[in-house]
C-alpha positions as CSV (number, residue, x, y, z in Angstrom):
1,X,-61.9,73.5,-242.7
2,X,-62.9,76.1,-240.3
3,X,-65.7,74.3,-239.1
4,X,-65.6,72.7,-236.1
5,X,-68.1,70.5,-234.0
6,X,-68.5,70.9,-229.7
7,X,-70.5,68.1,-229.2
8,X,-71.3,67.0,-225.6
9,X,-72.4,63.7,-225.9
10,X,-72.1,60.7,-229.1
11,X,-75.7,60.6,-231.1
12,X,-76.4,57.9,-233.2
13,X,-76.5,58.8,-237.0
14,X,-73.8,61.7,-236.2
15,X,-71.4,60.1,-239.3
16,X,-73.9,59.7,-241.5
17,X,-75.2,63.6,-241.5
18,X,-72.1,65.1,-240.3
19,X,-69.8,64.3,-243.1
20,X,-66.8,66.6,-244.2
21,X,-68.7,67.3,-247.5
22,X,-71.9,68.1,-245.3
23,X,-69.6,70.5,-242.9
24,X,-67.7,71.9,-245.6
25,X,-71.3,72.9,-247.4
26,X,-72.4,74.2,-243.9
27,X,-69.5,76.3,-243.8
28,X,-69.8,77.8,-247.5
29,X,-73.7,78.5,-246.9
30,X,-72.2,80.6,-243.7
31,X,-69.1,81.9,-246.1
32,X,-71.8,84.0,-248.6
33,X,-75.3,84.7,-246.3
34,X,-74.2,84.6,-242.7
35,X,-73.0,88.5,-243.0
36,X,-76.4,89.3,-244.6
37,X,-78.1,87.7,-242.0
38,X,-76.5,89.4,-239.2
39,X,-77.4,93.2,-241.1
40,X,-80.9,92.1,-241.6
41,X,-81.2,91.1,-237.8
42,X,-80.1,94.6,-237.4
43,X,-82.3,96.0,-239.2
44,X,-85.2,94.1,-237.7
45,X,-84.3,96.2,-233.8
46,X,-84.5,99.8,-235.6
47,X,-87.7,98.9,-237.9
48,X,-89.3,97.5,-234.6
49,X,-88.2,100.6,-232.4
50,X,-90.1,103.1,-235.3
51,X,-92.9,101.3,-235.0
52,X,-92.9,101.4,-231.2
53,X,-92.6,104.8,-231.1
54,X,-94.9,105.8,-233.3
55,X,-97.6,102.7,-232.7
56,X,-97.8,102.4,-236.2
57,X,-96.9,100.3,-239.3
58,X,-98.5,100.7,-242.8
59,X,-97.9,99.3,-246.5
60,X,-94.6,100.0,-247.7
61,X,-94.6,103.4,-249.9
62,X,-91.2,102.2,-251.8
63,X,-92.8,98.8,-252.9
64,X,-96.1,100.0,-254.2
65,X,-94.9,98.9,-257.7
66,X,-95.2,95.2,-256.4
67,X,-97.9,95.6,-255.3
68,X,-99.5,96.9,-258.2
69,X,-97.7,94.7,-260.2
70,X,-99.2,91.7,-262.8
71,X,-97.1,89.2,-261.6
72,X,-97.5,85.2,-260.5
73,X,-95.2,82.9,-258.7
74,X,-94.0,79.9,-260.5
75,X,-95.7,76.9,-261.4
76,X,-96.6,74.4,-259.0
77,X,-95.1,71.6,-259.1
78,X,-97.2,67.9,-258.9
79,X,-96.6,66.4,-255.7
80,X,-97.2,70.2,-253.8
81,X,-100.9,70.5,-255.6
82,X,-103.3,68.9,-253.1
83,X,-102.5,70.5,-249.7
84,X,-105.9,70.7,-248.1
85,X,-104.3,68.7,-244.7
86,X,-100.6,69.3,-243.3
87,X,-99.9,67.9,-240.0
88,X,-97.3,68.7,-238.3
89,X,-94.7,68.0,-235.9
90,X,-90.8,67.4,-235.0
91,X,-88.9,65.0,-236.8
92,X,-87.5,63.8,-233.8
93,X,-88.1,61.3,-232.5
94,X,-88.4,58.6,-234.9
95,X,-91.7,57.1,-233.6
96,X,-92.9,60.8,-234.0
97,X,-92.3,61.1,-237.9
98,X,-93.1,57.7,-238.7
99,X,-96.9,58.6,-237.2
100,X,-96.6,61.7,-238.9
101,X,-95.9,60.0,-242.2
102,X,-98.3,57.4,-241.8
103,X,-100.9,59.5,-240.5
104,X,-103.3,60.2,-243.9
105,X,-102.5,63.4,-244.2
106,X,-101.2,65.0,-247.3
107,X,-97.7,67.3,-246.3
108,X,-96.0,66.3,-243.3
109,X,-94.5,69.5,-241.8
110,X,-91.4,68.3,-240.2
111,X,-90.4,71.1,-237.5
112,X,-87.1,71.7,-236.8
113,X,-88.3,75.3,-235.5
114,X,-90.8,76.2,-232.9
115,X,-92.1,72.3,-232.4
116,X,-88.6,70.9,-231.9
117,X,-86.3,71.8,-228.5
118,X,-83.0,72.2,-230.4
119,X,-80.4,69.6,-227.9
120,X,-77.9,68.0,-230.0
121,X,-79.8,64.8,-230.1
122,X,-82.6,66.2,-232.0
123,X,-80.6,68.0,-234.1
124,X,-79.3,65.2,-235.6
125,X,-81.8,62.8,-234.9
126,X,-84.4,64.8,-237.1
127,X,-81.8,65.1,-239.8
128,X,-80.9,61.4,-239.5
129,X,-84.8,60.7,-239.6
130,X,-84.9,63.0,-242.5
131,X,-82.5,61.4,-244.7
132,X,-83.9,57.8,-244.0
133,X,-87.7,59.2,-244.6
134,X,-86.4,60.6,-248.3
135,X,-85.1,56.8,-249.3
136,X,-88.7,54.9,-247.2
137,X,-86.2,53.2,-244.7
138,X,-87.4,54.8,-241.6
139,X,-88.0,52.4,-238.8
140,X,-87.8,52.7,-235.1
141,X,-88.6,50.0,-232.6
142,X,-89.5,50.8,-229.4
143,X,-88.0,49.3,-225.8
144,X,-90.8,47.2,-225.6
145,X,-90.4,45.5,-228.9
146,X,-93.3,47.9,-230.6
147,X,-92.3,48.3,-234.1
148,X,-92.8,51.4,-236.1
149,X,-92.5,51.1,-240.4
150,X,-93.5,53.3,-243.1
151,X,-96.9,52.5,-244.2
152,X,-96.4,51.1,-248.1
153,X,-100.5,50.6,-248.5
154,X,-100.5,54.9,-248.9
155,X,-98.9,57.8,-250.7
156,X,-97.5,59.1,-247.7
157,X,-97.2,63.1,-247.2
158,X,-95.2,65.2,-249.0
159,X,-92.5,66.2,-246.6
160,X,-91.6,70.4,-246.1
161,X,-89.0,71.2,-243.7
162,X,-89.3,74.0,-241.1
163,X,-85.6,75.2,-240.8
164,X,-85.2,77.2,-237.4
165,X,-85.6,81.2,-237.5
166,X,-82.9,83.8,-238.8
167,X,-82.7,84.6,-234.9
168,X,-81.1,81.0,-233.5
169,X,-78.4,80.0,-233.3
170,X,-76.4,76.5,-233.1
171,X,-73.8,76.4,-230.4
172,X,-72.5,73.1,-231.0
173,X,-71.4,73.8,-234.2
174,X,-68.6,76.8,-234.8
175,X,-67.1,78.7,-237.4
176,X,-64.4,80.9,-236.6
177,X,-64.9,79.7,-233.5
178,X,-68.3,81.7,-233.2
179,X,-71.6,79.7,-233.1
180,X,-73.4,78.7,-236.6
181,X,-76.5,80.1,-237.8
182,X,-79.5,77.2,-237.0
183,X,-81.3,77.9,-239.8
184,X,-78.1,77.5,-242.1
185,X,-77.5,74.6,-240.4
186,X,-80.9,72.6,-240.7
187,X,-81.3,73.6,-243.9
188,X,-77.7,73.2,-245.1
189,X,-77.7,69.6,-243.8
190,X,-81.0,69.3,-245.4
191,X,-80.3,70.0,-248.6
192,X,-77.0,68.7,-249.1
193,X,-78.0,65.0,-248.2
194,X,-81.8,65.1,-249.2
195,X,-82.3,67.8,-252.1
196,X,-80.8,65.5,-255.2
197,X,-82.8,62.5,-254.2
198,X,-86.0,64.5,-253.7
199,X,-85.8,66.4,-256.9
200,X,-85.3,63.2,-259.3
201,X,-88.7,61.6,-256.9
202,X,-90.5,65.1,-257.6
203,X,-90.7,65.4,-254.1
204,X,-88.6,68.4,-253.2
205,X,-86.7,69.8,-251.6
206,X,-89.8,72.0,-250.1
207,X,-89.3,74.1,-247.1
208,X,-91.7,76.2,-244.5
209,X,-90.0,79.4,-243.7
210,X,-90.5,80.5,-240.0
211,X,-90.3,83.6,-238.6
212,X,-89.5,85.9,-241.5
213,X,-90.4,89.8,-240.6
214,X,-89.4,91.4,-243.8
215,X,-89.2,91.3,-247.5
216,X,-85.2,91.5,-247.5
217,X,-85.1,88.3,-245.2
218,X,-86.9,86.7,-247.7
219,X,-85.0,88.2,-250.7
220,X,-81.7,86.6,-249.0
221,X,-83.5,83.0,-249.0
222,X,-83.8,83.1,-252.3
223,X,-80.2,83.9,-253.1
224,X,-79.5,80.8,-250.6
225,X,-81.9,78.4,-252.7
226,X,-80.4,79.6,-255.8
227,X,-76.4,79.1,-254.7
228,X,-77.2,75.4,-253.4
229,X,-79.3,75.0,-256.4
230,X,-75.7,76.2,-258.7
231,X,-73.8,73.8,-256.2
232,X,-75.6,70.6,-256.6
233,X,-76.6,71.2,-260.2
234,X,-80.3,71.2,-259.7
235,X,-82.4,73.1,-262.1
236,X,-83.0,76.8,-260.9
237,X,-86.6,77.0,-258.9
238,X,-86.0,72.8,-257.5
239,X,-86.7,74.1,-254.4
240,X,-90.3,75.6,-253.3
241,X,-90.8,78.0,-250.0
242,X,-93.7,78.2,-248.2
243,X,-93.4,81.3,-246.1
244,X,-95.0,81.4,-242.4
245,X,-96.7,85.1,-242.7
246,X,-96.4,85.1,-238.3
247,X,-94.7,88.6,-237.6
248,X,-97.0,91.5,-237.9
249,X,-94.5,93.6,-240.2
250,X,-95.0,90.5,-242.7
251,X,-98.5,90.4,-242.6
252,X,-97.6,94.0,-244.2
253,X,-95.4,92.7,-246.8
254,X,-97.3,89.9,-247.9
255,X,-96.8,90.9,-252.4
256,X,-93.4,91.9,-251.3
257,X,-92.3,88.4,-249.9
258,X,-94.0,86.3,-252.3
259,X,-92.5,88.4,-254.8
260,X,-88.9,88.2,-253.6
261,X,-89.0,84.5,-253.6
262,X,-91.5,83.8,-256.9
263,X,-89.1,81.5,-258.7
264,X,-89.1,79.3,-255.2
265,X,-92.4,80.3,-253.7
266,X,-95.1,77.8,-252.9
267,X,-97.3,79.5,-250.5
268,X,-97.9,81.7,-247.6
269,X,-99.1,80.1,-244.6
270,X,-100.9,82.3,-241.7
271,X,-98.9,81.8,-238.6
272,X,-101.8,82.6,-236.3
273,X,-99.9,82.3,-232.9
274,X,-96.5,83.8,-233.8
275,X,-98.8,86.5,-235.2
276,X,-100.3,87.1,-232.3
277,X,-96.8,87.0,-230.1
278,X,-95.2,89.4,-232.7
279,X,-98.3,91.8,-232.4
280,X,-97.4,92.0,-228.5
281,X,-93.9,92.6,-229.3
282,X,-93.7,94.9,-231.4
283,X,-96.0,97.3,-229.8
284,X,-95.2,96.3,-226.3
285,X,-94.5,99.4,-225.3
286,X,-97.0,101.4,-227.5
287,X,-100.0,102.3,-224.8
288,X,-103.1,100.2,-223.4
289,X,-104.6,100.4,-226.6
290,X,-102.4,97.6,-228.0
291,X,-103.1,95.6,-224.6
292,X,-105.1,91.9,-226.1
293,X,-107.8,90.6,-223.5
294,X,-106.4,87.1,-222.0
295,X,-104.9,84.4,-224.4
296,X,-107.9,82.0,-224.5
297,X,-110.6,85.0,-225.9
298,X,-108.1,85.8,-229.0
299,X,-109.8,83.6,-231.3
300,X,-109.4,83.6,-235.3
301,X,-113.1,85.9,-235.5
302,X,-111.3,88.8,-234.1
303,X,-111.7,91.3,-236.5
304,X,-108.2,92.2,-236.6
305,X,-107.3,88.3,-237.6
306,X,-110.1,88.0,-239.6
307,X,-109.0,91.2,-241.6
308,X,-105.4,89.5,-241.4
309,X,-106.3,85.8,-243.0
310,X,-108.2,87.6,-245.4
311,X,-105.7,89.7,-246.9
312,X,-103.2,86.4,-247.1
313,X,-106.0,84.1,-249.0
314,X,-107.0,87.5,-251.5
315,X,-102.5,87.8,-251.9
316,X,-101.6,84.6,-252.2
317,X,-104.6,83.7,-255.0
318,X,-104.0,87.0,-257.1
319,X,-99.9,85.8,-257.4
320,X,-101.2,82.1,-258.1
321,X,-100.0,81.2,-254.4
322,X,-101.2,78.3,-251.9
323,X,-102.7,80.0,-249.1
324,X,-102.4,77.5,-246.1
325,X,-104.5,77.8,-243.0
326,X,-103.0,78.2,-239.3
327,X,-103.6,75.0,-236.5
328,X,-105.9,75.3,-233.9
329,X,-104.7,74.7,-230.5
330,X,-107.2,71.9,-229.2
331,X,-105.9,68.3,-228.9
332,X,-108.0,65.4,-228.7
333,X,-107.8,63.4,-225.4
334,X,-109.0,59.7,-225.8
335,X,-109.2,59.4,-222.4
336,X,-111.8,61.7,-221.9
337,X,-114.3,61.5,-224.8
338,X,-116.8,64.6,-223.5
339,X,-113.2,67.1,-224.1
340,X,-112.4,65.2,-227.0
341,X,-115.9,65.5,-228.7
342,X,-115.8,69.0,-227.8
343,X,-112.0,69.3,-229.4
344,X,-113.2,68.1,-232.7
345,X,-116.1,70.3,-232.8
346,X,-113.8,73.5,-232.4
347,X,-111.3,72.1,-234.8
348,X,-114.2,71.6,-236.9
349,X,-115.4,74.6,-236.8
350,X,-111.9,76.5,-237.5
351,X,-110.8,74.5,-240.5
352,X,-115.0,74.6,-241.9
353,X,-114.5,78.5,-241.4
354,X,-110.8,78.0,-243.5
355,X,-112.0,76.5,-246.2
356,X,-114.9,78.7,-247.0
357,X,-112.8,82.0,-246.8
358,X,-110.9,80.4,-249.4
359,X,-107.5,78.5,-247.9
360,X,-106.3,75.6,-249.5
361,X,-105.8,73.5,-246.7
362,X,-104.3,73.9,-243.0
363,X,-103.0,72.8,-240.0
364,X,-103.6,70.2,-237.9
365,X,-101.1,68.9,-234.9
366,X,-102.3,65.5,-234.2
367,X,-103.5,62.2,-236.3
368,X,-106.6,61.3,-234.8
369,X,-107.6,65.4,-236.6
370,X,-106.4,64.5,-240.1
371,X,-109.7,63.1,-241.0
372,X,-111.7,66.3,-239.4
373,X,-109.4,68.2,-241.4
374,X,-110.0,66.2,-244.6
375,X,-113.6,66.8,-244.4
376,X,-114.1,70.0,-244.1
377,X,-111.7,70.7,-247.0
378,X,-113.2,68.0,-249.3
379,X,-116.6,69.7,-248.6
380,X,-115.6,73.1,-250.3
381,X,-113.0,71.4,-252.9
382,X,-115.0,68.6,-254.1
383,X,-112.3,66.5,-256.3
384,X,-110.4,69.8,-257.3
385,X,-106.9,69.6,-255.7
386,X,-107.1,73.4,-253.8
387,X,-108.8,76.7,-254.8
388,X,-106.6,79.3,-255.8
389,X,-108.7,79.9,-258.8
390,X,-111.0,81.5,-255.9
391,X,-110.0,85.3,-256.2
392,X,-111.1,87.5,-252.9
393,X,-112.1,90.2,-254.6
394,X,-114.3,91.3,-251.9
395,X,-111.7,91.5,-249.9
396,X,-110.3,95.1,-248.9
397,X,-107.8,95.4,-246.1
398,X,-106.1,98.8,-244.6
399,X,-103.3,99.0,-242.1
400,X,-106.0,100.3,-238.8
401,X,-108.1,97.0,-239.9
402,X,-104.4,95.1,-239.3
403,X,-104.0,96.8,-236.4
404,X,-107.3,97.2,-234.9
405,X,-106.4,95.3,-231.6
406,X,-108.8,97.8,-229.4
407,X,-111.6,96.3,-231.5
408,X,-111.0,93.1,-230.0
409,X,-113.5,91.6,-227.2
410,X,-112.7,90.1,-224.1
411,X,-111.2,91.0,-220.7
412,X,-108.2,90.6,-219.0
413,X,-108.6,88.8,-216.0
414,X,-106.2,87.5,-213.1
415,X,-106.8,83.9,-214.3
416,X,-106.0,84.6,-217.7
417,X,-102.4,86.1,-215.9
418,X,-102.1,83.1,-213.8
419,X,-102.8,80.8,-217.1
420,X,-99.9,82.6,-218.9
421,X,-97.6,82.0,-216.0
422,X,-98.4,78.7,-215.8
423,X,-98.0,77.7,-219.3
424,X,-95.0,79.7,-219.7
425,X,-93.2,77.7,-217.2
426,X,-94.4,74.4,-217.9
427,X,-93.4,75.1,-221.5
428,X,-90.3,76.1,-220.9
429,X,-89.3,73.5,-218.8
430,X,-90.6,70.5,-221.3
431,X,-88.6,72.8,-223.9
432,X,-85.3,72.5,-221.4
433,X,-86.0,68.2,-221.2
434,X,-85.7,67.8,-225.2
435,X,-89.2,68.3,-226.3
436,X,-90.8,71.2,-228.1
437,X,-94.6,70.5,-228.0
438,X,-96.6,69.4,-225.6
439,X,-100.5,69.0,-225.0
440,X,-101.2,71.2,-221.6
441,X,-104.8,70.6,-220.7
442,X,-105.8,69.6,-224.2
443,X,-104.2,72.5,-225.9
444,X,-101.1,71.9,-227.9
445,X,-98.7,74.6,-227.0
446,X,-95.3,75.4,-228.5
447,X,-92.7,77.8,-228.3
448,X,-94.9,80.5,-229.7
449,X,-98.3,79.5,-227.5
450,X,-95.5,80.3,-224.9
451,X,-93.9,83.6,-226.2
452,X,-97.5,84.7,-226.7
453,X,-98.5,84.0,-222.8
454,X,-94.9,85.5,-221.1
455,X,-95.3,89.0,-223.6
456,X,-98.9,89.2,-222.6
457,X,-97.3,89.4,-219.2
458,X,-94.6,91.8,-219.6
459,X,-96.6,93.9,-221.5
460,X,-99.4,93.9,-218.7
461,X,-97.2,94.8,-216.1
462,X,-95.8,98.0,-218.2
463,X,-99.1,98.9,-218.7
464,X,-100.2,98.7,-215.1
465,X,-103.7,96.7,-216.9
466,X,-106.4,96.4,-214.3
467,X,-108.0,92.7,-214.1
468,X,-111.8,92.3,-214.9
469,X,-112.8,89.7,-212.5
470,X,-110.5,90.8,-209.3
471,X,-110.0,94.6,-209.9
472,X,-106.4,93.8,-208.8
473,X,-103.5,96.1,-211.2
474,X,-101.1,93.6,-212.6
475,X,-97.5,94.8,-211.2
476,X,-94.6,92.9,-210.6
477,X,-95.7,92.4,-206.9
478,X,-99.0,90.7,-208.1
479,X,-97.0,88.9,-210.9
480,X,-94.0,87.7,-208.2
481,X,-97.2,85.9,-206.0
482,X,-99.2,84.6,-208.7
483,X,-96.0,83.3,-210.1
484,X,-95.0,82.0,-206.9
485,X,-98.5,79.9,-206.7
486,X,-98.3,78.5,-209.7
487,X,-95.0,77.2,-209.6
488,X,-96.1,75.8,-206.5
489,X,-99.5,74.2,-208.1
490,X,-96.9,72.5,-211.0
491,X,-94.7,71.3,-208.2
492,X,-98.3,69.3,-206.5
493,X,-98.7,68.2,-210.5
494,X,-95.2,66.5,-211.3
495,X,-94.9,63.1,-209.3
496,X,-91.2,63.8,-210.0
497,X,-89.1,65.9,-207.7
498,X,-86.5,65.3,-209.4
499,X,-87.4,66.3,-213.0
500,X,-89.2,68.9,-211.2
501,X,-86.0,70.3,-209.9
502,X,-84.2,69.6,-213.0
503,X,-86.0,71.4,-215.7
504,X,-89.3,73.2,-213.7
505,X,-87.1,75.4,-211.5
506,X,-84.5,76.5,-213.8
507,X,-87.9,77.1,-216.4
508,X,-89.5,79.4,-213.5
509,X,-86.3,81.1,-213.3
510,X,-86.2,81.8,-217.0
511,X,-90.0,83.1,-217.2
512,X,-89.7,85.1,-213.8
513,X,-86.7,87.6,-215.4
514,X,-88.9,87.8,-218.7
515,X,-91.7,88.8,-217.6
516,X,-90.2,91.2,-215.0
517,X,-87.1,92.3,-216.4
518,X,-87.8,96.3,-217.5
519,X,-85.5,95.2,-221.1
520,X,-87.7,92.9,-222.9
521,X,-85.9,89.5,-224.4
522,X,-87.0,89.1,-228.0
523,X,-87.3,85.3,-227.9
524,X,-87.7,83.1,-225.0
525,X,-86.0,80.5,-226.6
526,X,-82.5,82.6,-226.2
527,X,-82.1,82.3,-222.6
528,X,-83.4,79.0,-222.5
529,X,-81.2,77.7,-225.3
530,X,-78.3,78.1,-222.8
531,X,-79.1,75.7,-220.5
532,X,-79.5,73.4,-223.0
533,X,-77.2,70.2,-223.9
C-alpha cells in the first residue's frame, strides 16, 4: 500500500474508519479519478479567464441536444420522497448530529464541506459519527454528565453527505507521498463503511455535491458512483446525488449536470451564497458593472437570483428532479426574543416565497427553524410528499437575465466594507480553532458567507468603487485602516487574549493578503488550511 497516514495527534474512532481495507479503497478511488480531477481543475482556470475577458458566459452551443432532449432522471427512491425541510450542519461534533438527527426535520445534511473546519479531529470524528448514526448507536455525553441519544419516538432524517469540493485537499493523508483529494477521501470513507448497510435500510448512500462548476465534473462523479457501486456489489444507481447548483458557470449547465449524473441524480439544490461568491469571482476583474452593492442588500428578490432559482425549479421539474431551496442566513437568538421574532419572520418569508415558486423543500441551519420550515412547505404541499409535478412553464430565462448584476439595487457603503472585513476575519479565525459555522450577530456564516465578504473586497479595491454613505474610494489604504479598526474592535470583543492571539491574528493575516494581494486566491480556505492541525 501506497497510502500512508501523517497524523499529528491520536483521535478516538481512528481504527475503526481507518482500516487497511478503508485505505486501500481510498487509494484505488485516487488510482482511476484523481488524474481526471486534476485536468478538470485545469480546465476550470482557462474557462474562468474566457469569461473574464470577455464578461460573458452563455448556454453551451455543443450541448443544445441536452437540452432539447426528452429525457428524466431516475426514479426516486422512498426514503428521498418528502424533502420539504433539510437541516443542516457538520457531523462533527457528536452532540451536533445527534441534534441534527433528532431535530424533526426530514434530511439531515451532514457537512463535511463548507460547515465543517477540515482538522484531523473532525475528519474522523464526522466519519466515526457517520458510521455509528447508519447502525442508531450514536451517543455522546457531555463533561457535565448531559447525555445525548438518538431519539427512537421519530423517523429521524434521512442522512446526505456533503463530501468536500474537487478543489481541497487532505494533507494528512498521502499517496505517493502527495496529499489526497478530500473529497475522495470523505466520500471514499463514506461509502466503503456506510454504503452496504444504507442500501439494504433504503436509506442510501445519498450525497450533496458541493462546489461543482461544470458538466465534466459531474460526468466524473458519476463514473466514481458507478466503480464503488461494481466494487461493493450494489445495484447500479444505489447511490443518489443531489448537486449544489452554487458556481455561476453551473447555473449555466443546469440539463447538462443533471443529465451527466441521471442514473444517480436526486436533485439540484440552489447554493445561494456560493452563487453569489462565484459570481464575484469569476468576473472579478470584468468592470464596475459586475460590482454587487454590500453583502446584506443581495437578497433572493434580486432579479438576477430570482431569474436564477427560477430556471433551477422550471430544470429540475421538466427532468423529474427535486429542486431544493437555499438557507437563509438568520439565526434565532433565545436570548433576545425581539431579534429572534424578527429571524423567524424573514425565514418565514424566504422559505413561504420557496415554496410557492415551486421548490420542494429547503434549508434551514438551526432546530428551533425546522418547524417554520415545515409550515410554510406543508401550506403549498398539503399531504403530497413534494411538487415536481409543478412544471414552470412560465418560466423563461436568458444568459443577460443570469447575469444582470447591474440590475441589482442597493449601495456600496463603507460599513458594508467594514462588515466584510469583520466577518471575514472572525470567520476565518473560528475556521482555524476547528469549527466551520458560526452565528455572527444572528447570521449564520460559513466558509462561503466569508468568501462572499473578502471577494466583495478585492474586487472593490480593483475597481476603485466609490462608497455611498462616506464618498470615500475603497483602495488598499482605506482597506489597510478599516481593517486595522476592526481587528482592533474583535480584539475589545474576545475576553480571551489568548485565543485571540492564537487564531484572530493569524485569521487577520490571512484576510489582509486576500483582499490586497493584486493575484486573487481562489478559495480562502487554501491558505487557511495550512495552519491547520
Amino acid at each position: 500500500m501506497t497510502i500512508t497516514t501523517t497524523e499529528p495527534y491520536s483521535v478516538p474512532g481512528r481504527d475503526q474508519i481507518l482500516t487497511d481495507e478503508a485505505l486501500a479503497f481510498v487509494e484505488e478511488l485516487h488510482r482511476r479519478f484523481a488524474g481526471t480531477r486534476d485536468e478538470l481543475l485545469e480546465a476550470r482556470r482557462a474557462a474562468q479567464q474566457r469569461a473574464a475577458e470577455t464578461g460573458r458566459l452563455d448556454f453551451l452551443p455543443e450541448t443544445q441536444e441536452i437540452r432539447d432532449g426528452d429525457w428524466k432522471v431516475a426514479e426516486h427512491p422512498a426514503s428521498l420522497q418528502d424533502r420539504r425541510v433539510e437541516i443542516t450542519g457538520p457531523p462533527a461534533p457528536a452532540k451536533m448530529a445527534i441534534n441534527a438527527l433528532n431535530s424533526g426535520a426530514k434530511v439531515w445534511l451532514a457537512c463535511l464541506e463548507d460547515a465543517s473546519s477540515p482538522t484531523w479531529f473532525n475528519v474522523i470524528d464526522a466519519q466515526k459519527n457517520l458510521y455509528e448514526a447508519a447502525r442508531g448507536t450514536l451517543q455522546f455525553t457531555s463533561p457535565e454528565g448531559k447525555e445525548y441519544r438518538l431519539r427512537d419516538d421519530v423517523d429521524l432524517p434521512t442522512v446526505v453527505v456533503r463530501p468536500r469540493g474537487w478543489h481541497l485537499p487532505e494533507k494528512h493523508l498521502e499517496i505517493d507521498g502527495a496529499p489526497a483529494v478530500g473529497a475522495l477521501v470523505d466520500f471514499g470513507l463514506h461509502f466503503f463503511h456506510n454504503a452496504t448497510l444504507l442500501h439494504e435500510k433504503g436509506l442510501g448512500p445519498f450525497y450533496y455535491l458541493p462546489k461543482i462548476e461544470h458538466h465534466p465534473e459531474a460526468k466524473l462523479w458519476d463514473d466514481i458512483f458507478t466503480f464503488s457501486e461494481e466494487r461493493l456489489g450494489l445495484p447500479h444507481g444505489t447511490v443518489r446525488a443531489t448537486v449544489l447548483i452554487e458556481t455561476i458557470p453551473a447555473g449555466f449547465q443546469m440539463d447538462e449536470i443533471l443529465y451527466a449524473l441521471r442514473d444517480h441524480a436526486s436533485g439540484l439544490n440552489a447554493g445561494r451564497w456560493d452563487y453569489l461568491f462565484s459570481l464575484i469571482k469569476y468576473f472579478r476583474a470584468s468592470g464596475s458593472e459586475f460590482v454587487l452593492p454590500d453583502r446584506a442588500e443581495v437578497g433572493m428578490t434580486q432579479p438576477f437570483m430570482r431569474a436564477y432559482t427560477e430556471l433551477l425549479v422550471k430544470t429540475c421539474h421538466r427532468r423529474g428532479a427535486f429542486a431544493m431551496g437555499g438557507m437563509a442566513a438568520f439565526i434565532p437568538n433565545r436570548r433576545e426574543p425581539e431579534v429572534t421574532e424578527k429571524a423567524i419572520g424573514k425565514v418565514r418569508d424566504d422559505k413561504s416565497r420557496e415554496a410557492g415558486d415551486g421548490f420542494d423543500g429547503s434549508w434551514v441551519a438551526h432546530p428551533d427553524l425546522v418547524d417554520i420550515c415545515r409550515e410554510e412547505f406543508d401550506a403549498v404541499l398539503g399531504d403530497r410528499p413534494n411538487q415536481i409535478d409543478r412544471q414552470r412553464d412560465d418560466v423563461d430565462v436568458s444568459a443577460e437575465d443570469l447575469l444582470a448584476v447591474g440590475k441589482a439595487e442597493g449601495d456600496v457603503t463603507e460599513g458594508g466594507v467594514r462588515m466584510n472585513l469583520y466577518v471575514a476575519v472572525y470567520y476565518t479565525a473560528i475556521w482555524l480553532s476547528g469549527n466551520g459555522a458560526v452565528a455572527i450577530h444572528n447570521l449564520m456564516e460559513d466558509a462561503a458567507t466569508a468568501e462572499i465578504s473578502r471577494s466583495q473586497v478585492w474586487q472593490q479595491i480593483r475597481n476603485r468603487t466609490v462608497t455611498a454613505d462616506t464618498g470615500a474610494t475603497v483602495d488598499a489604504d482605506l482597506v489597510e485602516r478599516l481593517l486595522g479598526e476592526e481587528v482592533e474592535r474583535l480584539r475589545g470583543e474576545i475576553a480571551d487574549a489568548e485565543t485571540f492571539s492564537r487564531y484572530f491574528e493569524p485569521a487577520a493575516d490571512i484576510v489582509r493578503r486576500l483582499v490586497l494581494d493584486t493575484d486573487y486566491e481562489d478559495f480562502l480556505t487554501q491558505p487557511a488550511y495550512e495552519l491547520l492541525d
